[in-house]
C-alpha positions in Angstrom: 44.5 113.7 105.2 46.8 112.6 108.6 45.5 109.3 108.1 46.8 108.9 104.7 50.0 110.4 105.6 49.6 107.9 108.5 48.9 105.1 105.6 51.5 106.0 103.1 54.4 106.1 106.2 53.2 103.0 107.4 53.2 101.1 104.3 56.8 102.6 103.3 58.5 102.0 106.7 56.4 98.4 106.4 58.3 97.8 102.6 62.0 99.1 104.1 62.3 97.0 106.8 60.7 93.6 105.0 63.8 93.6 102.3 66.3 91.6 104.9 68.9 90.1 103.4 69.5 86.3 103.9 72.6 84.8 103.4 73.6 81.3 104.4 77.1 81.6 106.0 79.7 79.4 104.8 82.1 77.1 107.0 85.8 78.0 106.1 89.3 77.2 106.7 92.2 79.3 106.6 95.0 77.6 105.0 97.7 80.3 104.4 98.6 83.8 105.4 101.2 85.4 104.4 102.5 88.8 102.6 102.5 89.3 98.9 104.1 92.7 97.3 107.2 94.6 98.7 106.8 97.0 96.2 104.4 99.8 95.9 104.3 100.0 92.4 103.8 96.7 92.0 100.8 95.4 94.2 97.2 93.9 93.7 94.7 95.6 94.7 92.2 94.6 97.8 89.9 92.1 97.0 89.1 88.7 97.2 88.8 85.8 94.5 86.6 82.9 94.8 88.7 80.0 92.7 86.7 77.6 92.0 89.3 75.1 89.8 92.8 74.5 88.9 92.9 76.4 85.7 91.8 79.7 87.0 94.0 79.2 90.3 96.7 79.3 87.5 95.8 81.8 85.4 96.5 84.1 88.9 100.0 82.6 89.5 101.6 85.2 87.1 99.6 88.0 89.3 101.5 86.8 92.2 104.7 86.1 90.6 104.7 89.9 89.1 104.6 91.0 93.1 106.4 88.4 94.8 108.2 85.4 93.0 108.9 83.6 96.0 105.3 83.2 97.6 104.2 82.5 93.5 106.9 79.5 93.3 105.3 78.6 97.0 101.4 78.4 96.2 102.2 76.6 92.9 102.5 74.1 94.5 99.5 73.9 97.1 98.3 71.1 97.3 94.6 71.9 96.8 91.5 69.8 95.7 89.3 71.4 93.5 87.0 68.3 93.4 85.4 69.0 96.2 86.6 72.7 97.2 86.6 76.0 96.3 89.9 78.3 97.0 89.3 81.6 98.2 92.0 84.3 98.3 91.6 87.5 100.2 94.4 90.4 99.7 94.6 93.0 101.8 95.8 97.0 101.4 99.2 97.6 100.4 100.8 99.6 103.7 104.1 100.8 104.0 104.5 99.8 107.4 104.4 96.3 108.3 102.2 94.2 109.5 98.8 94.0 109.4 96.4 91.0 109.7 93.6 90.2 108.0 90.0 89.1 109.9 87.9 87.0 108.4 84.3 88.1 109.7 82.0 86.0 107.6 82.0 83.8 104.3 78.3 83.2 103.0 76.5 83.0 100.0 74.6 86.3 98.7 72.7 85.8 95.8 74.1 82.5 94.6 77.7 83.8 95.1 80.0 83.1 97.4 80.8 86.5 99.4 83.4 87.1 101.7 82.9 89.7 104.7 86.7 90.8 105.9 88.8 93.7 107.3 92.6 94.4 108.3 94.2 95.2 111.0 96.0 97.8 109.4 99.9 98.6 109.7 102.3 98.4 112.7 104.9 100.3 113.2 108.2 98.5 111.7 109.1 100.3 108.5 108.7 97.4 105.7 106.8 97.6 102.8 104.0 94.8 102.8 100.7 93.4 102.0 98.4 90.5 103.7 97.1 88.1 102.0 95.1 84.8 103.7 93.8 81.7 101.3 90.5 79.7 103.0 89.3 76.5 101.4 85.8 76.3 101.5 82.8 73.2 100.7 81.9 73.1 97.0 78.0 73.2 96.7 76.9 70.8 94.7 
């Protein structure tokens, strides 16, 4: 009976600890950072958004334009190629305080899709209402 017990805990801790991820980490470089919303009721929320052509990158403007005109009028006109590059945008928390910065720890593909490993300083101390926002380009794959 202990050597079954033996077996079956062998085989399980054998099963948990052969399921390692792979992921194939990404070169990237930053290209913008800024801050988007000023308003709390109108922010996006934390995420990032892996653009992969003109159209879509488009299709967010109006996102950015309901939160900040100004930086929407600005990355309107970036001057991007989607030929041979993806656009990646990562937004950070909303934070009443500014400033925080966003880290980039990792980009890398999980799963066939491009994945993007970050995390934020979080606020300072001077009393503005803000939120971080950072743009990489990044290698098609082809």
């Amino acid at each position: 009976m202990k050597n079954l017990i033996f077996l079956v805990c062998s085989i399980l801790l054998f099963i948990g600890c052969s399921k390692e991820e792979t992921t194939d980490q990404i070169a990237y470089e930053i290209i913008d950072e800024s801050t988007l919303s000023y308003d709390e009721e109108n922010k996006i929320p934390k995420q990032f958004l892996v653009i992969e052509n003109e159209n879509d990158w488009n299709d967010f403007i109006p996102e950015i334009e309901r939160v900040n005109p100004n930086q929407a009028e600005k990355l309107k006109n970036l001057n991007f190629d989607f030929t041979s590059n993806d656009l990646i945008i990562v937004i950070g928390e909303f934070f009443n305080y500014c400033c925080s910065k966003i880290k980039i720890n990792k980009v890398y593909k999980k799963d066939g899709k491009t994945m993007v490993d970050f995390e934020e300083s979080g606020p300072g101390m001077a009393t503005a209402l803000s939120q971080a926002y950072l743009i990489l380009e990044v290698q098609k794959n082809f």
